[in-house]
C-alpha positions in Angstrom: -88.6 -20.0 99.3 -89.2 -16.6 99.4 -88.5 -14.5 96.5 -87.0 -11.1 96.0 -87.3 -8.7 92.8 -83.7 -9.6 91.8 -84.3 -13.0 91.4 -85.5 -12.3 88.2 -82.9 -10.2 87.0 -80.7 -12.6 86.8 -79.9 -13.8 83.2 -82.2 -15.9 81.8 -116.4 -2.6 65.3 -117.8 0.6 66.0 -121.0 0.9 63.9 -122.7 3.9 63.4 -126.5 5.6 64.1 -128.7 4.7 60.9 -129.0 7.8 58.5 -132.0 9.6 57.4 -134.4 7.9 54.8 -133.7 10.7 52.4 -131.2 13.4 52.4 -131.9 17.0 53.2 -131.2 19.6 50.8 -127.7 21.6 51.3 -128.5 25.3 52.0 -125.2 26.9 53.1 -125.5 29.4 56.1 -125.1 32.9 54.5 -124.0 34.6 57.5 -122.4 33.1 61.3 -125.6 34.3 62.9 -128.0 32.3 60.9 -127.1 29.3 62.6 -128.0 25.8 61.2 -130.9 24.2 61.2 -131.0 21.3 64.2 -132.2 19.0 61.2 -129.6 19.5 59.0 -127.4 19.7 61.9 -128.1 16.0 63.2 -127.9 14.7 59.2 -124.5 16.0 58.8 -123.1 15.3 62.0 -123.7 11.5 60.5 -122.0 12.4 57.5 -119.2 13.6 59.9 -118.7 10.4 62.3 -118.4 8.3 58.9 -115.2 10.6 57.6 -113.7 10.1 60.7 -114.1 6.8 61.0 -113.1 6.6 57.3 -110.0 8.4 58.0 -109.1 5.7 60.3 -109.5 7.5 63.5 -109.8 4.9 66.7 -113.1 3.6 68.0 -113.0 5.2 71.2 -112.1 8.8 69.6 -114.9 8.4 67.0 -117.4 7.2 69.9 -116.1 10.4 71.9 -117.3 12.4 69.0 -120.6 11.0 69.0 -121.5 11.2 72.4 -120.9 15.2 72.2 -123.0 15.2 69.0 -125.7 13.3 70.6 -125.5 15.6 73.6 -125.7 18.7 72.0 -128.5 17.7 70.1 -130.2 16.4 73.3 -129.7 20.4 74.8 -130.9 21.8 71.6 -134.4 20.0 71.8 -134.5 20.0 75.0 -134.8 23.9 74.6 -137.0 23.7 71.7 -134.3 24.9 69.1 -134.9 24.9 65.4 -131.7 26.5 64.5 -128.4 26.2 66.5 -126.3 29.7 66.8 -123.3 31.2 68.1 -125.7 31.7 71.2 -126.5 28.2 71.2 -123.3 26.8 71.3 -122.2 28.9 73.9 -125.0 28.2 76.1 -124.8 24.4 75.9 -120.9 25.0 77.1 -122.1 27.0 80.1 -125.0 23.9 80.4 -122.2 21.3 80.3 -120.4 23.7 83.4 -123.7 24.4 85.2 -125.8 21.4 84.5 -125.6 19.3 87.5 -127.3 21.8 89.5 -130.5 21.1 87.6 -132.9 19.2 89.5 -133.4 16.1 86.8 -129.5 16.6 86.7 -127.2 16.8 83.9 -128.7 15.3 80.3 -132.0 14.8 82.2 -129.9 11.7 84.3 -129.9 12.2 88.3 -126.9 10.2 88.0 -125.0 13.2 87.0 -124.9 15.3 89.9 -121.8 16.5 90.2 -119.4 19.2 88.5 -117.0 18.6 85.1 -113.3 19.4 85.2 -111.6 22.3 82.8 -110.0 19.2 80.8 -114.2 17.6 80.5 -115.3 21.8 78.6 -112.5 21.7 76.5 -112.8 18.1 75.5 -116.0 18.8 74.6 -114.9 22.6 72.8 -112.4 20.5 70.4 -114.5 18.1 69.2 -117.2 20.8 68.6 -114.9 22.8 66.9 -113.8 20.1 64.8 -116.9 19.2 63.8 -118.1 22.7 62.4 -114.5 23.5 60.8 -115.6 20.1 58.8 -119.1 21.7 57.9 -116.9 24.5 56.2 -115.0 22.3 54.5 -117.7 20.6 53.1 -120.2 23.7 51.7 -122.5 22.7 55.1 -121.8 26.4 56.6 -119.7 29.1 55.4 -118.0 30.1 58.6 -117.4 27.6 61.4 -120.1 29.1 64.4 -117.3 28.0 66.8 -115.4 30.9 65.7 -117.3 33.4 67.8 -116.6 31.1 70.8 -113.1 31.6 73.1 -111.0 28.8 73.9 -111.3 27.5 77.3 -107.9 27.1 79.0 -105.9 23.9 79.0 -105.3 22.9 82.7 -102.6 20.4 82.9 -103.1 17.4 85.3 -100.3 17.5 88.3 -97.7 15.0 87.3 -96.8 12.4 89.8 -93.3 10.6 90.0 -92.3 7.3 91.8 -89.0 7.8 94.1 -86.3 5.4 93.5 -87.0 4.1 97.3 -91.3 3.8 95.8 -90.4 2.0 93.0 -88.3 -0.3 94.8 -91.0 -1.1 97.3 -93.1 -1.9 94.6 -90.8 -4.5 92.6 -90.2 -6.2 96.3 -94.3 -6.2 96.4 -94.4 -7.9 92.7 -91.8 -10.4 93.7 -93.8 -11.4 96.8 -96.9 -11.2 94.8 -99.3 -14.5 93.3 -98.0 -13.9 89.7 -94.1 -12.6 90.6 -92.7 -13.0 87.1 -95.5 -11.0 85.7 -95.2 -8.5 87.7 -91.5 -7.8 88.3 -91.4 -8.0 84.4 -94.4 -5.6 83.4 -92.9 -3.0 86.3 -89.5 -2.7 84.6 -91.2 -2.7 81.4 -93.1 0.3 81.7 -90.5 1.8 83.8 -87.6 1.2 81.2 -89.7 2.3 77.8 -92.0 4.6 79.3 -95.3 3.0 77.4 -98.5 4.2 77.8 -100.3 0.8 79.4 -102.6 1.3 76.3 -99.6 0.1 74.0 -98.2 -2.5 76.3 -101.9 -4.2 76.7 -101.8 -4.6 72.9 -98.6 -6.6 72.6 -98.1 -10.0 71.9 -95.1 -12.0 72.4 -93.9 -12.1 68.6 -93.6 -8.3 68.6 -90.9 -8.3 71.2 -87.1 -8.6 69.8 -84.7 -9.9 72.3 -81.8 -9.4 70.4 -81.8 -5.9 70.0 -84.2 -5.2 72.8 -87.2 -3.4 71.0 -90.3 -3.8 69.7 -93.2 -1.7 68.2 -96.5 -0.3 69.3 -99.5 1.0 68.2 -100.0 4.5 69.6 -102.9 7.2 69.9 -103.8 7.6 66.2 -102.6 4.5 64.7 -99.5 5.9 65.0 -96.5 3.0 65.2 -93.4 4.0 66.8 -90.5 1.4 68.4 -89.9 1.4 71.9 -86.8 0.1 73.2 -85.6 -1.7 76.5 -82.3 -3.2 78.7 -80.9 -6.2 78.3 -82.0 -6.2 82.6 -85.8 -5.5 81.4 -85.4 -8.6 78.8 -84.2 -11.1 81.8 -87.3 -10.2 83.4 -89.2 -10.7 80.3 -87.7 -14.5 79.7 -88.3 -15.3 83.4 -91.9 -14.6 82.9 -92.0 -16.3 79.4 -90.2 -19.4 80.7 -92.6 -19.4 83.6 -95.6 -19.7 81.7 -94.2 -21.8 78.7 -91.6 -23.8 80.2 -89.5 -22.7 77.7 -88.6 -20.3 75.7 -89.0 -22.7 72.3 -92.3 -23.4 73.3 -93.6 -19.3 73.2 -96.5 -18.7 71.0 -95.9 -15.5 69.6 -99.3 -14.7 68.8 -100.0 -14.9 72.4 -100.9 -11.6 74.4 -97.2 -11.2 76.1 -98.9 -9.9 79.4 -102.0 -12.0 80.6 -104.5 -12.2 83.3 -103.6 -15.0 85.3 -106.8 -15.3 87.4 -108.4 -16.7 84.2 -108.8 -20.5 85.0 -108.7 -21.7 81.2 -107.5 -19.4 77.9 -105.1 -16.9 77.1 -106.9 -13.4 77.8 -104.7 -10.5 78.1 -104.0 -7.9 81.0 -106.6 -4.9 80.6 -105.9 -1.1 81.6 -108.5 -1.7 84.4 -106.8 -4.8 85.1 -103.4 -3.5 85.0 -104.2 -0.3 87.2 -105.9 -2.5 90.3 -102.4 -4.3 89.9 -100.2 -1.6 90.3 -102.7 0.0 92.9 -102.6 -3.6 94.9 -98.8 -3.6 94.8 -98.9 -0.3 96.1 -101.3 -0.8 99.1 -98.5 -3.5 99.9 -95.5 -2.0 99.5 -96.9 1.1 101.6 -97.1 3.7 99.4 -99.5 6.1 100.4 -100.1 9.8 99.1 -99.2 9.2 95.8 -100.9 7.9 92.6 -100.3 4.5 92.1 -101.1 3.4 88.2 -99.4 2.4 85.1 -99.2 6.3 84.0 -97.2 7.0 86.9 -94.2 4.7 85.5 -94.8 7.2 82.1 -93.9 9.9 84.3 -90.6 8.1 85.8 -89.2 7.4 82.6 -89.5 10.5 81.4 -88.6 12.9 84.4 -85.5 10.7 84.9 -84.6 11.0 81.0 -84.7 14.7 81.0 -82.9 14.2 84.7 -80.1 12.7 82.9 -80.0 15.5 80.5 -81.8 13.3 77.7 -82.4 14.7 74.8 -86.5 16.6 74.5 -86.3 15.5 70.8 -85.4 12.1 71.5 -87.9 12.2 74.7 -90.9 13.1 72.3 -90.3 10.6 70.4 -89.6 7.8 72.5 -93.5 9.1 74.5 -94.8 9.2 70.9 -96.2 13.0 71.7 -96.8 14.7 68.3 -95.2 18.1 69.6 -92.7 19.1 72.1 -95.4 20.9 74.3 -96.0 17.8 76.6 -92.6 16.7 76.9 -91.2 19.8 77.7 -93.5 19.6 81.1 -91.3 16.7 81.9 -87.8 19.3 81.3 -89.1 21.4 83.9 -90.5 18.8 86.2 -86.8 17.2 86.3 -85.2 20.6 86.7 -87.3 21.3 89.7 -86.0 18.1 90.9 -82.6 18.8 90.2 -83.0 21.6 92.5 -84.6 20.1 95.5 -81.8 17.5 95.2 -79.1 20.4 95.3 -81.1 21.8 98.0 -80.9 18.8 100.0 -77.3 17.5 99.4 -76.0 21.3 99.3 -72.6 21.4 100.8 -73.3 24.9 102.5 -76.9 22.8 104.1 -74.9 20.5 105.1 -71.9 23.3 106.8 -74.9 25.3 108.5 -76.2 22.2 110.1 -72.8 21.2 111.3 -72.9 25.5 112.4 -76.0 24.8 114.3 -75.1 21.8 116.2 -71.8 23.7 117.6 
């Protein structure tokens, strides 16, 4: 028997590069034009990726950290540079732009033959910058050689929204689907709290309260916060649960609560890269086309239609766990602009002139 997405509403190690045999002597820069010597530069920039991993940043933010390291040192030898400057930096930033239009291709890899993005230089600016403001602190260099160095600018991605009708489509392709309960439920669950798929990967089944409908997440930089969801969302949730269990006595709560079901034997969870070829599938057949299909685009539903609703931004940041107001006030405008293209649609006066027109 066929099913339709309502059916289940109803009620129901990262290890570090070895160090140096012996340390090299500290000699702090006396001026920002001295530089620092590429030695002392690749010594430090050990010391560096151990505080940070110390400090408990993640794996993949500490690993982003090194590979900029490890590239700038590449560029440095690659020009035969004993000291690293203002000049130095800046020209490895303009190499990171223009470096694809070498012949051997970026970092000496024909593999990289195309352009970076705005967002890929100032990725690699921040970490940079973080890195020399740490020499500072630390007696390495007396003024951070990023100083002389502008900031590039911040281009936002475009932010892409599901329509009511879209999102629809998509819970009638996850009910038609080969794991239906799954799907229905992780759709309403990133829809309703607005998770990044990051955070609902991580989950297990004991973190979920079905009482009070919340539970809590780890977020970018170890950072817990609760997110919270219907008592609509939690009838999915049991309808999956029950499905895979039998019942909802028999849950193990140290289970992952969303899994990869094409796995013949185990418990593995649901990947990002797993989870965005689902969405994308359910897409394809619910007939979406010029628009983004992927887990982030739920993100941007929840929170266009909170600030829609005249949601709080306060209460918006913090449900989205953004650390300032900055990125959650691009969802105030984004719903505002909507507001107006509905009013521009549904106008009264439209509609009069229309009627006008016809006479």
């Amino acid at each position: 028997m066929h099913s339709t997405a309502l059916d289940f509403l109803k009620p129901v190690a990262f290890s570090l590069p070895p160090q140096p045999d012996s340390p090299v002597a500290v000699s702090p820069v006396a001026s920002e034009g001295a530089g620092i010597l590429v030695n002392h530069l690749e010594y430090f920039s050990h010391q560096y990726l151990a505080d940070c991993e110390c400090v408990g940043q993640s794996e993949a933010t500490v690993r982003g950290k090194k590979d900029v390291v490890e590239k700038l040192l590449w560029y440095l030898r690659r020009e035969s540079k004993e000291t690293c400057t203002v000049s130095d930096l800046r020209a490895f930033l303009i190499y990171l732009q223009k470096g694809h239009k070498d012949p051997e291709g970026r970092w000496g890899c024909k593999h990289y033959k195309k352009p970076v993005g705005q967002r890929t230089v100032r990725y690699y600016y921040t970490y940079l910058h973080g890195l020399f403001k740490w020499f500072v602190t630390q007696g390495v260099v007396q003024r951070s050689l990023m100083e002389g160095i502008q900031r590039p600018p911040d281009p936002l991605p475009p932010i892409y929204v599901f329509t009511d009708e879209q999102i629809f489509a998509l819970l009638e392709a996850a009910a038609s689907s080969q794991s239906p309960h799954r799907d229905v439920a992780l759709i309403l669950f990133l829809l309703d709290t607005g998770a990044r798929i990051s955070e609902v990967c991580s989950l297990t089944n004991g973190d979920l309260n079905f009482s009070v409908g919340m539970c809590e997440v780890m977020g970018k930089g170890k950072k817990r916060r609760t997110l919270h969801f219907v008592k609509e969302t939690g009838t999915a949730l049991c309808h999956y649960l029950v499905q895979r269990y039998g019942s909802m006595e028999k849950v193990k709560p140290s289970d992952p609560l969303f899994v990869n079901q094409r796995r013949t034997s185990g418990t593995y969870p649901l990947t990002r890269s797993g989870a965005l070829q689902l969405i994308q599938r359910l897409g394809k057949t619910a007939g979406i086309e010029g628009m983004r299909c992927s887990p982030h685009t739920f993100r941007h539903a929840f929170a266009t239609k909170f600030s829609a609703a005249d949601g709080p931004s306060t209460t918006l940041q913090t449900l989205l766990g953004h650390s300032t107001l900055y990125m959650t006030s691009r969802y105030v405008h984004l719903a505002q602009a909507d507001i107006r293209e509905q009013h521009r649609r549904f106008s009264p006066v439209v509609s009069l002139m229309e009627g006008v027109r016809k006479l």
